[in-house]
N, C-alpha and C positions, 0 to 999 in steps of 0.2 A: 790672853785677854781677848785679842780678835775673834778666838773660836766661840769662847763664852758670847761674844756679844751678837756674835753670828748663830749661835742656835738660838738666844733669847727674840733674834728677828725673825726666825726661822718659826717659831712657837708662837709669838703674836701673828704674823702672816694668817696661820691655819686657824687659830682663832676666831681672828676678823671672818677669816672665809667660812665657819663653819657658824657663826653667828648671819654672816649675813645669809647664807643657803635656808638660815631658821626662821629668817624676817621671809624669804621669800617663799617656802615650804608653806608656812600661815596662809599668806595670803590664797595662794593658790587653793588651799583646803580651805579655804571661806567659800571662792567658788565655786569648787563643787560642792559643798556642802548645798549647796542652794540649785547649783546644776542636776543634783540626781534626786532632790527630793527629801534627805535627813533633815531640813526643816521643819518638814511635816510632823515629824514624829518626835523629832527635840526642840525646844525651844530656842537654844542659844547653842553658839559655839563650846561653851564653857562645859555645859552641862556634858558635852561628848568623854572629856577628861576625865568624869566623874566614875566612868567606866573603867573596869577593871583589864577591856582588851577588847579588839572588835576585829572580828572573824567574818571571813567571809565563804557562803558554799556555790558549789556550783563552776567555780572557776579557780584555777593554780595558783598559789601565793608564790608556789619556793622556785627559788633562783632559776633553776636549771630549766622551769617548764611556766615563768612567767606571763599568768593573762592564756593560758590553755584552758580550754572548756574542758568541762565531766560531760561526757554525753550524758542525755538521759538523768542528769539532775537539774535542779531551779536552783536559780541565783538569787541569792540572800542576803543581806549584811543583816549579820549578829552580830548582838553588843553583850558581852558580860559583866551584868550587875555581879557587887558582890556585897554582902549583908551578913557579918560576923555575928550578929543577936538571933538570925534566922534560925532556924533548922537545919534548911536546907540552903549552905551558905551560899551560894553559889549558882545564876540561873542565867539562861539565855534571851534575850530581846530582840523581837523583828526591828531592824529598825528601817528596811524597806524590802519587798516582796517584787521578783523583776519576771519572775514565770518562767517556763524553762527555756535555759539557757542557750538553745540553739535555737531559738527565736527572739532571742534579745539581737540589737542593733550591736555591732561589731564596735561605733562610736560609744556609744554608753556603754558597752562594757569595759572598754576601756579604762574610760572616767570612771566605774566604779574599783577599779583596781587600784589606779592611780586614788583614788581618794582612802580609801584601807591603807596603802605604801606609806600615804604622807600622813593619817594621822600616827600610824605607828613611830616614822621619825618625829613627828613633835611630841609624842610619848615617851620616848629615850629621854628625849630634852629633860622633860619635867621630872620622870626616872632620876637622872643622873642628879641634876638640882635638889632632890630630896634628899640622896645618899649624901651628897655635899653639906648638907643641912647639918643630917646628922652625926658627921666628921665633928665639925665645929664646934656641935653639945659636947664634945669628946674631951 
C-alpha cells in the first residue's frame, strides 16, 4: 500500500512540475513573441497554434549542435500552414526574415531559437491534449 501511495506522489509531483514548466514556457514565448518581431506578421498568440510546425533556417535545431549557424545561409522562421481543400496541401510562411545569419546579433539569435524551442513545447502540449481528446471519444 506504501509503494502505491508513493508512486501516485511520485506521479502528481512530475505533473505539477510539468504543468507548471507549461505556465512558465507561455509566458516566456509571449515575450519573445514580441521580442523578435512575430507580431508583426501574426496577429495573436493563438493564431501561431493554428500552424502546422514552425521551422527555422539558417541556424541548428538538433540537440547535438544547438543555436550553430549555417554559414552562408539567412535566418528565417518558417511557419507551415496546412490546407487539406488545397491542391497544394501544404506551404511554407515567412514569418520573419533576419539576413544572413552571420550578421545577425549573437543575442537575437539566440532569442530566436529559444522561441522556435518553446513554441515546439507548447505544441507537444496541445499534441498530446488532442490525442487525449480522442481516447475519450473511444
Amino acid at each position: 500500500m506504501s509503494s502505491a501511495l508513493e508512486r501516485l506522489k511520485n506521479l502528481t509531483n512530475k505533473i505539477s512540475s510539468y504543468e507548471l514548466a507549461r505556465k512558465n514556457n507561455i509566458e516566456r514565448l509571449k515575450e519573445l513573441y514580441h521580442a523578435i518581431g512575430i507580431d508583426e506578421k501574426v496577429q495573436s498568440m493563438e493564431e501561431l497554434f493554428a500552424f502546422k510546425a514552425i521551422n527555422l533556417s539558417g541556424v541548428s535545431l538538433q540537440e547535438e549542435s544547438l543555436g550553430v549557424i549555417k554559414e552562408g545561409k539567412y535566418l528565417q522562421i518558417l511557419a507551415i500552414a496546412y490546407d487539406k481543400s488545397a491542391k497544394v496541401k501544404s506551404k511554407n510562411i515567412s514569418l520573419a526574415y533576419f539576413g544572413r545569419v552571420e550578421s545577425v546579433d549573437s543575442e537575437l539569435k539566440d532569442k530566436i531559437v529559444e522561441f522556435v524551442i518553446r513554441y515546439r513545447f507548447e505544441k507537444s502540449f496541445m499534441t498530446l491534449e488532442h490525442y487525449h481528446g480522442m481516447f475519450e471519444q473511444l
